[in-house]
LOPATI-843127 format. One record per residue: residue in one letter; z, x, y of N, C-alpha, C in turn. Coordinates in steps of 0.02 Angstrom, whole numbers, plus 50000, padded with zeros to 5 digits. Layout:
<pts>
aZXYZXYZXY;...
</pts>
This chain:
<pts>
x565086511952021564646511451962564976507051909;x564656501751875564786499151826564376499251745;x564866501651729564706503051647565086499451598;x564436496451571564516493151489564776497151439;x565256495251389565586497651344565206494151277;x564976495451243564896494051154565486494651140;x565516487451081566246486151065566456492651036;x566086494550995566596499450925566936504850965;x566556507251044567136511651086567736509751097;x567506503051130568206498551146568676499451073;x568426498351042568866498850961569256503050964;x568906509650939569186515050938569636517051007;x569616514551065569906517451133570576512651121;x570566507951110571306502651099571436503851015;x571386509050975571466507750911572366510550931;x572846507350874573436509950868573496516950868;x573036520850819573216529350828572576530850833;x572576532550898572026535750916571686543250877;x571146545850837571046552450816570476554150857;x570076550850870569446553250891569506556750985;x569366562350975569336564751040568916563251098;x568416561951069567876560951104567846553051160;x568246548851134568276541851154568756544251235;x569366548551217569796552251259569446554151315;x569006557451298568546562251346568376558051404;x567596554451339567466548951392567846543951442;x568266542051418568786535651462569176540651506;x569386548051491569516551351558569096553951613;x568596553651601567916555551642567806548751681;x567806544751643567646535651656568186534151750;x568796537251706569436536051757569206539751839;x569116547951814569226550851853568526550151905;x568126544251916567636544451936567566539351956;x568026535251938568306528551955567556523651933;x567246523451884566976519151858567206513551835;x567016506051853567186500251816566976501051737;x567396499751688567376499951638567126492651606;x566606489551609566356481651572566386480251513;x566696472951501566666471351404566096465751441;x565886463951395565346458951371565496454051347;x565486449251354565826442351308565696441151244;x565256443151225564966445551160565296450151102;x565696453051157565856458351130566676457551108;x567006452351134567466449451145567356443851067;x566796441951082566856438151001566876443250940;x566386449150952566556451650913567136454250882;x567706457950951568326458750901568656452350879;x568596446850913568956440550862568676438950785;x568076441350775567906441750711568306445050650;x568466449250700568806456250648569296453350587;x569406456950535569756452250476570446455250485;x570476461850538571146462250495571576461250580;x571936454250564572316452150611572606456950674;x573106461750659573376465950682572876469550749;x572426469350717571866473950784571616467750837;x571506460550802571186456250839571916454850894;x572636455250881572856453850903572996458350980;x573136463450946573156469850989572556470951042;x572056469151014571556468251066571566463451101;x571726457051088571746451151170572176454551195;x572516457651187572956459651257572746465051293;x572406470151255572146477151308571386476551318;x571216470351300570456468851314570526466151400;x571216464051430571306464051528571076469051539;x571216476651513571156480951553570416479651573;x569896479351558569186478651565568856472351601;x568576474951620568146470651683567636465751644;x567896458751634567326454051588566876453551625;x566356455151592565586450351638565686441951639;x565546439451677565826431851714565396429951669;x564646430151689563896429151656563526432151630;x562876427551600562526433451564561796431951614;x561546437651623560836436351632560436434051615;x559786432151650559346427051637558876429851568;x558486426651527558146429351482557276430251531;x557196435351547556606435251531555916438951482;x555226437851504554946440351455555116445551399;x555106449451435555146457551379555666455551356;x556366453351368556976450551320556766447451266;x556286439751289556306434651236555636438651183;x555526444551216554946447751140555536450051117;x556066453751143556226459551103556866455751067;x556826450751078557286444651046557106442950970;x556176443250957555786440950915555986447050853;x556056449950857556366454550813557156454850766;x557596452150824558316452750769558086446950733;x558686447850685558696447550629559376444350609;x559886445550646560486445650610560956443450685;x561736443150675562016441650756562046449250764;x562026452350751562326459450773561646463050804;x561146461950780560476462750816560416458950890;x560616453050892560646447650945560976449550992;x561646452850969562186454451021561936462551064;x561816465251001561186472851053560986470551091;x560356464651081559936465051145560256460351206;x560756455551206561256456251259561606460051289;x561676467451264562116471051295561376475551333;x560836476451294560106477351349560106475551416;x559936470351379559846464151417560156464451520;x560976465751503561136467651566561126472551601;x561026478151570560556482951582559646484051628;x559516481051590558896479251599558636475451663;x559296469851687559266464551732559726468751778;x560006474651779560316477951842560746473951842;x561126470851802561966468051800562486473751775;x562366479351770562956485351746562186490051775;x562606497451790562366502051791562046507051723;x562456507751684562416510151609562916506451559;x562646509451500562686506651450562966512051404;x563396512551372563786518551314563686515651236;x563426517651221563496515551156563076523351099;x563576522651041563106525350992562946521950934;x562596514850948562166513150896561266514850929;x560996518350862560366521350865559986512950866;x559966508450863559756501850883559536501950948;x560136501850970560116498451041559806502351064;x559806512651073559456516051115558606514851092;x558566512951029557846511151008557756503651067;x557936499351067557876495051108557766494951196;x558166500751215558406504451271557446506251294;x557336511151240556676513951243556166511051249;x556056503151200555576495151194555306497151269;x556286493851297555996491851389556056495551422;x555956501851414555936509151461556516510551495;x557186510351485557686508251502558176515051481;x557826520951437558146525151401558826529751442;x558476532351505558796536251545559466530451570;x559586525551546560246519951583560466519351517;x560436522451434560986520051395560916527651375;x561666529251365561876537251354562456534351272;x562226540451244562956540051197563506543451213;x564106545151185564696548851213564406554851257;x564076559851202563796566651200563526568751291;x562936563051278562636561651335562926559351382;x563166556051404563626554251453564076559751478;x564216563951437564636568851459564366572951484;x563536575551452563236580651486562966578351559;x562826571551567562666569251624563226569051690;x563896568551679564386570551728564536574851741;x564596578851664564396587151700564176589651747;x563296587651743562946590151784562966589251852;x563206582351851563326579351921564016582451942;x564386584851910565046585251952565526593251923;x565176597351942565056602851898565846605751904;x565886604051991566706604752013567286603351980;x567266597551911567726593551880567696596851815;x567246598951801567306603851714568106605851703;x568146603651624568796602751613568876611451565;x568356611551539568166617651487568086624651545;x568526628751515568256636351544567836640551512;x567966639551442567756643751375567576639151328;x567066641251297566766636651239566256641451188;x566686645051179565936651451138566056648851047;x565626649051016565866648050959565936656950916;x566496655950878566486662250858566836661650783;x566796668750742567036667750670567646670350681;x567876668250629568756667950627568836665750548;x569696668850530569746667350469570076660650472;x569926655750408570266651550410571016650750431;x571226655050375572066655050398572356656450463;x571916658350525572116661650571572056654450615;x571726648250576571726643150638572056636350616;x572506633750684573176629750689572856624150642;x573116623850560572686616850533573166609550562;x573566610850626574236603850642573946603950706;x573236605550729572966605550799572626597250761;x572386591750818572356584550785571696585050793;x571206590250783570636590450787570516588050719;x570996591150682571026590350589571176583850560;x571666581450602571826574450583571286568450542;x570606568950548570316563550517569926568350446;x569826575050453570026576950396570336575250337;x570986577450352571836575450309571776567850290;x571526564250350571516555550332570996554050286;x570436558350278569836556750253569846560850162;x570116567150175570096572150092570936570250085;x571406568350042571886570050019572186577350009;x571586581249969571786587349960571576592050030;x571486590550081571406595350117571616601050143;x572286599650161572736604450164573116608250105;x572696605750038572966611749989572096616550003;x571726614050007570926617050016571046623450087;x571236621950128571246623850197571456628950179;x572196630550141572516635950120572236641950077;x571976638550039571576640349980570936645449999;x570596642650050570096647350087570446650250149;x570996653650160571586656350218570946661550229;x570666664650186570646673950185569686671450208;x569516663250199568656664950204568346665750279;x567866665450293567696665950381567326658950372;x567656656650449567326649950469567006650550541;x566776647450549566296647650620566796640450662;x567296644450727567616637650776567706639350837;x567676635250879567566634150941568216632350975;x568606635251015569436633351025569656634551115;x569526629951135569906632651208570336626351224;x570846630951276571686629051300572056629951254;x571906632051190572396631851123572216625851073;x571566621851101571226614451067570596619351037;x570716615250970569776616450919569376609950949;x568666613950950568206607850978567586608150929;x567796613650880567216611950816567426617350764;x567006614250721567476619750664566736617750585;x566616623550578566026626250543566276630150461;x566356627050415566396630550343565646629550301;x565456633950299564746636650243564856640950177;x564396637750129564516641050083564006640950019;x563796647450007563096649749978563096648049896;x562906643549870562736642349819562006643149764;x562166645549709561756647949656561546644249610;x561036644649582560616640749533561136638549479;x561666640349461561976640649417562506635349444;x562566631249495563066628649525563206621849487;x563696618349479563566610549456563556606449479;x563266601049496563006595649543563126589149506;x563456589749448563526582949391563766577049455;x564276576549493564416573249532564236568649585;x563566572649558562906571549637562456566949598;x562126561449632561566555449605561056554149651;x560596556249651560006557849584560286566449570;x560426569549528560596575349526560316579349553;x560546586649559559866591849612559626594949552;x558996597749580558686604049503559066611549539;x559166616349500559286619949496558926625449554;x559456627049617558966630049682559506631449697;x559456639049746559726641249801560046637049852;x560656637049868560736630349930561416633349985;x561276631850033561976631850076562066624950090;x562606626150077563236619150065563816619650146;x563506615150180563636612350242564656610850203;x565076612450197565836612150166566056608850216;x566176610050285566666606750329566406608150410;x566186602650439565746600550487566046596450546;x566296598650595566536593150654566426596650722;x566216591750779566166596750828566256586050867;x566716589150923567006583850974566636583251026;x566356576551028565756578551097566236580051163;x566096584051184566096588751249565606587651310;x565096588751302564316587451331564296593051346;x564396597951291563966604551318563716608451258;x563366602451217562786602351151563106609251103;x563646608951092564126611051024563806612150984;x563576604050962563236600850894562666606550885;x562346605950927561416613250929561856618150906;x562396621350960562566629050927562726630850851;x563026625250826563396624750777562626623550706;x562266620050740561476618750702561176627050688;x561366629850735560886636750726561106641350709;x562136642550695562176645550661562076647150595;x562286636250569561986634550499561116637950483;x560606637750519559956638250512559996646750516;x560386649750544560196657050543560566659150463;x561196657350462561336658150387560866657150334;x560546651050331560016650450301559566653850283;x559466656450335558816662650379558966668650319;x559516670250334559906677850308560036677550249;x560226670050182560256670050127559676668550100;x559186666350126558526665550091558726660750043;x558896655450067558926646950016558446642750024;x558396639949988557726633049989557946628250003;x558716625650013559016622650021559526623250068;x559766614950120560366615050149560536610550134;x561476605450115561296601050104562116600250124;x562396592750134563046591650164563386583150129;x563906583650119563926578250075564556575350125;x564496567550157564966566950201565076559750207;x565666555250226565836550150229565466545450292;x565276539950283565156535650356565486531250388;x566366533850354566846530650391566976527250484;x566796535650495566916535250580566196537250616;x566406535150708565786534750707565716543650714;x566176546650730565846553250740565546557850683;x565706554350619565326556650555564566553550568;x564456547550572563826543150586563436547650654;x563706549550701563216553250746562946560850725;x563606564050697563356569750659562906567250605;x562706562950571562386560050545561616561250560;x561546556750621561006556550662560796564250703;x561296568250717561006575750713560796579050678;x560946577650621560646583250567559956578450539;x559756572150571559256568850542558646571150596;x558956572350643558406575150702558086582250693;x558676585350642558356592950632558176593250557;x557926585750536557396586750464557906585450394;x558456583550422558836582250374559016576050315;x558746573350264558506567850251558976563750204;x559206559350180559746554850137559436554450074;x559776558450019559606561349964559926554749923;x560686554549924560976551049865561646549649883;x562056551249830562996551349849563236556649805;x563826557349838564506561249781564966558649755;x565076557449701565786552049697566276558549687;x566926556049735567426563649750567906556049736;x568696559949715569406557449713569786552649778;x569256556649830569296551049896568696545549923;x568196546749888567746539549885566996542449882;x566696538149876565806538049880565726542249956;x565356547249931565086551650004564356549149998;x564016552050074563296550150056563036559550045;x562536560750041562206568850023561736567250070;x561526572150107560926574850169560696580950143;x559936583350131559916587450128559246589650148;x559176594850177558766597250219558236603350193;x557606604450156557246608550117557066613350163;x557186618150147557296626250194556646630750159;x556066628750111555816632050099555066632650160;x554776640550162554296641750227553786637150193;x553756630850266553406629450290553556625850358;x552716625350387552896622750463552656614850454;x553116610850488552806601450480552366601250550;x552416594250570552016590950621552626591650686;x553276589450666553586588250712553986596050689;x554126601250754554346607950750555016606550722;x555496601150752556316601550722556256602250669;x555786597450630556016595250547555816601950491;x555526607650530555496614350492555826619950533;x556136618450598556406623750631556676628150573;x557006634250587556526638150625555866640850611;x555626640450574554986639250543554536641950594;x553886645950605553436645150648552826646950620;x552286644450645551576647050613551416653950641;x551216656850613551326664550645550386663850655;x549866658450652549236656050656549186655150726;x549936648450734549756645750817549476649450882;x549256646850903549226649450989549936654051020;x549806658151042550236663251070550176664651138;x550776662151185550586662251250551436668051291;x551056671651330551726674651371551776671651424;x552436670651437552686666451511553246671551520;x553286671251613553646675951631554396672451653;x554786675151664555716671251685555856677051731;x556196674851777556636679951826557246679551778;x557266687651794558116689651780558976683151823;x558686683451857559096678251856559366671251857;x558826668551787558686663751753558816665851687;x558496672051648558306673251604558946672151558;x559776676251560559956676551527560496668851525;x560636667351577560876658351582560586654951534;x559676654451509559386650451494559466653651417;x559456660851396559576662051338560216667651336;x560856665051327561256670651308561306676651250;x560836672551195560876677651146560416683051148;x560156682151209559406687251223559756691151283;x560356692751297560676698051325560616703551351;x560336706651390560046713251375560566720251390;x560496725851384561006732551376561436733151446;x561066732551478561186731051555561656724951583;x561516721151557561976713551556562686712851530;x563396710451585563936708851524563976703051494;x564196704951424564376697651415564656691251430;x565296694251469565996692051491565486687851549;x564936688351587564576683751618564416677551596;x564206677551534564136672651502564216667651436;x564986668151454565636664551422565536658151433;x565836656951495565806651151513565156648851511;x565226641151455564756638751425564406633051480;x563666632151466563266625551488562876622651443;x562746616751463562506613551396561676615451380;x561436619951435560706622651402560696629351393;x561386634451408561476641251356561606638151272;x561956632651243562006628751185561356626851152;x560906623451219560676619351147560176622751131;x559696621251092559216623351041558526620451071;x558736611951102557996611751138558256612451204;x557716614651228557746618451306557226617251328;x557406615451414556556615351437556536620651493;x555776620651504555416626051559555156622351588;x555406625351675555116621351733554576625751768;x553786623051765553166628251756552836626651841;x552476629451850551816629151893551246631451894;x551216636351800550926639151791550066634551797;x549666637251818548696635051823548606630051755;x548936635951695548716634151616549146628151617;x548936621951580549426617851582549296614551522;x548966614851452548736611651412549176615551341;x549896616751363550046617251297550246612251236;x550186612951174550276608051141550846607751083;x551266602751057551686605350976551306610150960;x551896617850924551686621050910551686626250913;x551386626450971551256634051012551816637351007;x551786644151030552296648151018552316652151084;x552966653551122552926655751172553296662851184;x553206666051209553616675351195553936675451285;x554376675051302554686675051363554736680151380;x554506684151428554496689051462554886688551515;x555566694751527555746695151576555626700051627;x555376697851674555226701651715555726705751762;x555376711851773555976716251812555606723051841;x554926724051819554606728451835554316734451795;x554086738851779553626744251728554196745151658;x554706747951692555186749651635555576743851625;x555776738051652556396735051630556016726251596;x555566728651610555396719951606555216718951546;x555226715551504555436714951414555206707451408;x554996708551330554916704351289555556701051256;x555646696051274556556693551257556666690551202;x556076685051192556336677451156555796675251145;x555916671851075555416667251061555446660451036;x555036655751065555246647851080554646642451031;x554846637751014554016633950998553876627851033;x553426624851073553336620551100553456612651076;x553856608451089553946602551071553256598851103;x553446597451168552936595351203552976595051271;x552446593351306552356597651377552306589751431;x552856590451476552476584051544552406582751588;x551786582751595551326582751654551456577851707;x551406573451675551166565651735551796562851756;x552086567951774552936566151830552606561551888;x553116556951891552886553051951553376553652020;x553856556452015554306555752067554856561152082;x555106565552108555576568852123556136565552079;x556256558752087556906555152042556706555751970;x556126554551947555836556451883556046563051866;x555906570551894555786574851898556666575751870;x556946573251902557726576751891558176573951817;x557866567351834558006564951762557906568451701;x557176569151691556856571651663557246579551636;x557436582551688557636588651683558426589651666;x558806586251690559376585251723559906589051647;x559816587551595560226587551522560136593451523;x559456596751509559486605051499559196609551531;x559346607751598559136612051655559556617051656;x559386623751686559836628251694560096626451786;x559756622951812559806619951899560106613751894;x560526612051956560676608351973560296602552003;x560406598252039560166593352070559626596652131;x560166598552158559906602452235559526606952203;x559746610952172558906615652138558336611552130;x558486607152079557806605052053557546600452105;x557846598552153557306596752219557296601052253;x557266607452260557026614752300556346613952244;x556476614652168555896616552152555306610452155;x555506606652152555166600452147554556598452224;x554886600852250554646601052336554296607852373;x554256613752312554146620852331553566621052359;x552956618852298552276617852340552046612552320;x552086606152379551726599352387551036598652348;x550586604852335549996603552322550016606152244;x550676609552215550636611452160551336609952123;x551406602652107552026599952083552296602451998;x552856604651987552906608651933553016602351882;x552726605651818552636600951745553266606351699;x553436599251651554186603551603553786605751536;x554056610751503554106611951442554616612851392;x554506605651333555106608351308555026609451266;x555426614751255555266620451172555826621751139;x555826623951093556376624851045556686632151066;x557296634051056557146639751050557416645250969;x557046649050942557166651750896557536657250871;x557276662050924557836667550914557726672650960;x557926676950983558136683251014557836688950981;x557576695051015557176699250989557826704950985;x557816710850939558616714850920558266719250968;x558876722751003558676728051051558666733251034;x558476737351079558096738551134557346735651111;x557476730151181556596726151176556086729451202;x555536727751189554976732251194554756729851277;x554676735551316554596733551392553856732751421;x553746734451472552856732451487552846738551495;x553106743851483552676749851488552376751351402;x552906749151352552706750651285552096743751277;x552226739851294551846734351297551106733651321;x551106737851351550356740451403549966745951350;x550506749751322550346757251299549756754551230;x550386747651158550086745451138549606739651132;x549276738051189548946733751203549016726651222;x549496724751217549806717051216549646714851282;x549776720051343549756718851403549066724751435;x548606721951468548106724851486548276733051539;x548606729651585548836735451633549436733051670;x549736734851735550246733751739550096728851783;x549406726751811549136723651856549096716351810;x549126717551757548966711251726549736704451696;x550456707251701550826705451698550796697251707;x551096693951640551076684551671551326682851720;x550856679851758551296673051810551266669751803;x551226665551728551176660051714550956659551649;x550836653851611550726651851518550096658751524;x550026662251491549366666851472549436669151411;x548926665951366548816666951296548606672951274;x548936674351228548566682051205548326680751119;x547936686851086547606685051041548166685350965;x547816682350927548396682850876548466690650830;x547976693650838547836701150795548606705250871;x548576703850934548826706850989549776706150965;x549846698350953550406698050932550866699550867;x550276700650824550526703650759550876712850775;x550376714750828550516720450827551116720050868;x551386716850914552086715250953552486713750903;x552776711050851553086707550818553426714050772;x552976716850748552936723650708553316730150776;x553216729350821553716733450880554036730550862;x554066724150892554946722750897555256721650877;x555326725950799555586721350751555766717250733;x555416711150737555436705550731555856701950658;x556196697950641556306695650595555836690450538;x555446694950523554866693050471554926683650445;x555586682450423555836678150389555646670950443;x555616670950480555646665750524554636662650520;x554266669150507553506665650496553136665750445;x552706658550456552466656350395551616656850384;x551346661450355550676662350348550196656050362;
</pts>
């Protein structure tokens, strides 16, 4: 396999002191799989551009290690449109690094500029350019045997109790001056981090602020509101979607302080600030202003937490219309708790499900259906039923529909498609894919929101109060129930009120 490199990896992978983990990752995954590693000639001008001598120099020499493309591919159509657009050389040089892509001169493409994967998408090309994140979850999947991670749970811990000379911290320290008098300073507070072999792979500080707070620092200033203050934010791509876990602890805090506000004030030095960037923009998070701090101009993100539901479900997660359509779908037990760990049930150990995957993590998740009903839409709201029989089979979880797809064209489609947050492998998802020829299964992907507190309400209480007709009537598939039916479920199961919006 041959894979294209975007310069700024190459950068960072030959920089004199390496901090970023993630570049590590990748180029050891790269190795151990024996992928050709490609520069671009393009890309080659680009570091000679560079101003500050020292790196341009350092780079003609470890720019051998990499496999130059001899040539460039031919231009055709869809290129010379999607040509009609840049603007600038750095626009020009994207759609060359497409470009060979596109013409089946490299296999994939790595990069995290949000450009190029917009470009990627133009010429339908999406599933062949991965960013770090992605790329990792994609070898994963393929090579499940090579997982470097045993443990990956995120959990609270006091500050002081974690190694601040582990080099996870390092661009920290490089980035705040005062950090390590700060670090100390909060020894005794609880942080939310993620730590295996004796390595941090994310690290979570929150902190609840009052109308009374001062924001003089901040431009356009804030008005006076409730807010959680995103303090200290890093998670190392891994490919086993960190970033989500770490999203939903922030969003359940939220949940539990009742703020109108989330908001994070952070540098766009590196790129792994710039992709966390682009995560928190996917979950509604929007570019407010700056901070001027003693270590430079920050930018401010901030994300409005007050109930309501939008068009697109991320940008109000967790948010739900408690109006929408209400449908039960059933899960085998042994799917059920893989696909949601926090929906656990009394019966279940935990110690099963430690060892992390990247769709117990993330937040969007899909469902692989065959259900008759097939017309769900944004929105909807789905109640997962696990099945197990009169007494054990429970109401687990509740999810909201992103969107639903149908018009798979191919078994190779099918896996793609699935492949990031499947709870199956390859060989699964062509067992399911091939199950019944005349009834090819469609995905759903939904969010997921939260976990119902136990003891969940089963199909015998479920039958008793009406939700479920008889025991004959149990889902095998999407089956909508009425909205007066689910109010009265919600109210069993004690539901967490806070999450819906009239």
């Amino acid at each position: 396999m041959r894979v294209l490199l975007d310069t700024n990896i190459i950068i960072h992978r030959e920089a004199s002191r390496v901090i970023n983990e993630d570049i590590g990752s990748l180029f050891n995954w790269l190795d151990r799989l024996r992928f050709v590693k490609c520069i671009h000639p393009l890309t080659i001008e680009e570091i000679s551009s560079y101003q500050d001598e020292q790196v341009v120099r350092t780079m003609t020499i470890k720019i051998k290690n990499y496999e130059q493309l001899k040539t460039e591919s031919p231009e055709s159509d869809e290129i010379t449109t999607l040509r009609a657009n840049d603007t600038t050389r750095n626009d020009f040089i994207d759609t060359s690094l497409v470009k060979e892509v596109f013409n089946g001169r490299v296999d994939f493409l790595i990069t995290e500029d949000r450009g190029i994967h917009r470009k990627a998408a133009i010429l339908q090309i999406s599933e062949r350019i991965f960013t770090i994140d992605s790329f990792l979850e994609k070898v994963l999947a393929e090579n499940p045997a090579l997982k470097d991670y045993k443990v990956l749970a995120a959990k609270k811990a006091y500050i002081g109790n974690i190694n601040i000379k582990d080099p996870f911290f390092d661009s920290f320290k490089e980035d705040y001056k005062e950090f390590e008098s700060w670090f100390n300073k909060k020894s005794d507070k609880e942080s939310y981090v993620c730590i295996t072999d004796k390595s941090v792979k994310a690290f979570l500080y929150i902190k609840v602020e009052n109308k009374e707070e001062n924001y003089s620092d901040i431009t356009p200033p804030f008005s006076p509101k409730k807010r959680l203050k995103i303090g200290t934010f890093k998670v190392v791509s891994t490919g086993y979607k960190l970033g989500e876990r770490f999203l939903k602890i922030i969003f359940d805090n939220a949940i539990s302080n009742h703020v109108d506000e989330i908001y994070v004030t952070i540098f766009d030095k590196r790129e792994e600030q710039q992709r966390l960037v682009l995560l928190l923009e996917d979950w509604g998070f929007k570019y407010w202003g700056t901070k001027e701090t003693i270590n430079g101009t920050e930018n401010v993100y901030v994300r409005d937490f007050t109930k309501k539901v939008l068009k697109n479900p991320r940008e109000s997660f967790p948010y739900i219309n408690r109006n929408s359509r209400v449908f039960l779908n059933p899960i085998r037990p042994e799917y059920h708790t893989e696909l949601f760990p926090d929906s656990i049930l009394n019966n279940e150990s935990p110690h099963d499900f430690i060892e992390n995957e990247p769709h117990r993590n993330a937040l969007k998740k899909i469902y692989i259906s065959r259900s008759h009903f097939r017309n769900l839409i944004s929105g909807d709201i789905i109640l997962f039923y696990r099945t197990g029989g009169y007494h054990h089979s429970v109401i687990s979880t509740i999810g909201i529909v992103e969107n639903v797809i149908t018009n798979i064209k191919s078994e190779d489609d099918f896996i793609r498609l699935c492949r990031k947050r499947s709870i199956f492998d390859d060989k699964e998802l062509r067992h399911w894919w091939n199950y019944y020829r005349n009834n090819r299964p469609f995905i759903v992907n939904f969010l997921y929101v939260d976990s119902f507190p136990k003891p969940k309400v089963n199909m015998k209480r479920l039958i008793e109060i009406g939700v479920i007709p008889s025991i004959n009537d149990a889902p095998r598939g999407f089956v909508q129930i009425e909205n007066s039916k689910f109010e009265i479920f919600l109210k069993e199961a004690r539901a967490n009120e806070n999450y819906f919006v009239d």
